[in-house]
C-alpha positions in Angstrom: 207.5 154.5 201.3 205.6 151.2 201.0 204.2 151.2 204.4 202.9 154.9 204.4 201.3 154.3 200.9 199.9 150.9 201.9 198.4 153.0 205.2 197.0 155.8 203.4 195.6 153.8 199.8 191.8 154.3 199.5 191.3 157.1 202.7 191.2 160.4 199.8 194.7 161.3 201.8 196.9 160.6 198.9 197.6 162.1 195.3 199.5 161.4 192.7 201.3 164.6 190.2 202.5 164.8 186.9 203.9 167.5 185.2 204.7 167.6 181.6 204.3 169.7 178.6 200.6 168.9 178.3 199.9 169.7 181.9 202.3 172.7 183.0 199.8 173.3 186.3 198.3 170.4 188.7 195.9 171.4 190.9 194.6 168.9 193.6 192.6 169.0 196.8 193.8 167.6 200.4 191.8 168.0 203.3 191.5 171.5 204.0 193.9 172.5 200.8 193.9 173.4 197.5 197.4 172.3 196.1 198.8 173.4 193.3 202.5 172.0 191.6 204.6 173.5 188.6 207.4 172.2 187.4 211.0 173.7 188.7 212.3 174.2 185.6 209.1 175.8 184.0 210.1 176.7 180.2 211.8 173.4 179.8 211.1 170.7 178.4 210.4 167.8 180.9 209.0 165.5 183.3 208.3 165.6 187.2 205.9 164.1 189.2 205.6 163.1 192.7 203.0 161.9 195.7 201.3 163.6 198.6 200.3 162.1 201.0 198.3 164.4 204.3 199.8 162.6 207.3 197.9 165.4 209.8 195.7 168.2 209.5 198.5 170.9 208.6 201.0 167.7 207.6 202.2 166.6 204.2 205.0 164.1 203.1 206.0 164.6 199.6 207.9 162.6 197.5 208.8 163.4 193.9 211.1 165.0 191.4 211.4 168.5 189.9 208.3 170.2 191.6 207.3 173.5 193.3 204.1 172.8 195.7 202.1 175.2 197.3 199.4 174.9 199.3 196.5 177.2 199.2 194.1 177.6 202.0 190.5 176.9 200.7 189.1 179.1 203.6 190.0 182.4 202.3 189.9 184.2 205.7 192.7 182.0 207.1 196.5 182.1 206.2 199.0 179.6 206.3 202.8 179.4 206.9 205.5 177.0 206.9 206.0 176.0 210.8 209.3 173.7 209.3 210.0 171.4 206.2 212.7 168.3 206.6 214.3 165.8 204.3 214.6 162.7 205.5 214.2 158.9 203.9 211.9 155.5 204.9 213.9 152.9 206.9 211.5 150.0 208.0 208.7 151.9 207.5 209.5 154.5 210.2 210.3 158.0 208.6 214.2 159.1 209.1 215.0 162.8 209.8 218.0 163.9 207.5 218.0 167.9 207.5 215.9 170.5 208.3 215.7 172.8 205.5 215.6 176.8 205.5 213.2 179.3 203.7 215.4 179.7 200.5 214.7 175.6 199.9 211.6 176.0 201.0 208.1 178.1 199.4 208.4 179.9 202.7 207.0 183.8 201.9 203.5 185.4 201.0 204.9 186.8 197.9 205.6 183.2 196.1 203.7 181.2 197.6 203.9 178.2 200.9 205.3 175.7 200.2 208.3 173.4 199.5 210.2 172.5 196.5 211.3 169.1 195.0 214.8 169.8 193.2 215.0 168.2 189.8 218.9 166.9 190.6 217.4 163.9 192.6 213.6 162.2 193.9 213.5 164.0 197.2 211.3 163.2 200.4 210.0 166.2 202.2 208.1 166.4 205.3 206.2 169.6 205.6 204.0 171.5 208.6 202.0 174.5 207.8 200.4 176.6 210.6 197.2 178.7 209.9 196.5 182.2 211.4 194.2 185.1 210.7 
């Protein structure tokens, strides 16, 4: 992830998260986003934490542990969805596809939210696209 971090240090287009019992709730801001992580085992003691980094206008590659994130429109007339979210891994700097993942790993529905989640098992990297519609 060196490369992608090195490339995006100092624009605004990269965020750091931590969740722990102090802070149960992050909320950040990413272009046209308001994002906004929990922890995935919310009522548990813990840690998890992660970075996003806004590689497009509707793109996002997170990397972290342990972490539901949803993304929330700041224009309120607009909606967003999940157009596809992928696992995949850094090799030289290039990013790796591994596996496509399906709505019940994904934030993927109006009633819980859009987004993606970061299981706690392992650090995961997740490449998300959103789509907006009226």
């Amino acid at each position: 992830m060196a490369p992608i971090i090195l490339e995006n240090q100092g624009k605004g287009t990269m965020r750091g998260i931590l969740i722990d019992e102090g802070v149960p709730v992050c909320r950040i801001e990413l272009g046209d986003y308001i994002i906004e992580s929990n922890d995935m085992e919310s009522g548990r003691p813990g840690i998890a934490g992660g970075l996003i980094i806004q590689t497009g206008p509707q793109e996002f590659i997170c990397a972290g542990r342990g972490l539901n994130v949803l993304f929330i429109p700041k224009d309120k007339t607009m909606s967003i969805a999940v157009e596809a979210v992928d696992e995949g891994t850094f090799e030289n700097g290039k990013w790796v596809y591994k596996r496509r993942l399906n709505g019940d790993e994904t934030h993927s529905s109006t009633r819980f939210g859009t987004g993606l989640m970061l299981p706690s098992s392992k650090v995961s990297i997740q490449k998300i696209k959103l789509y907006r519609y009226k």
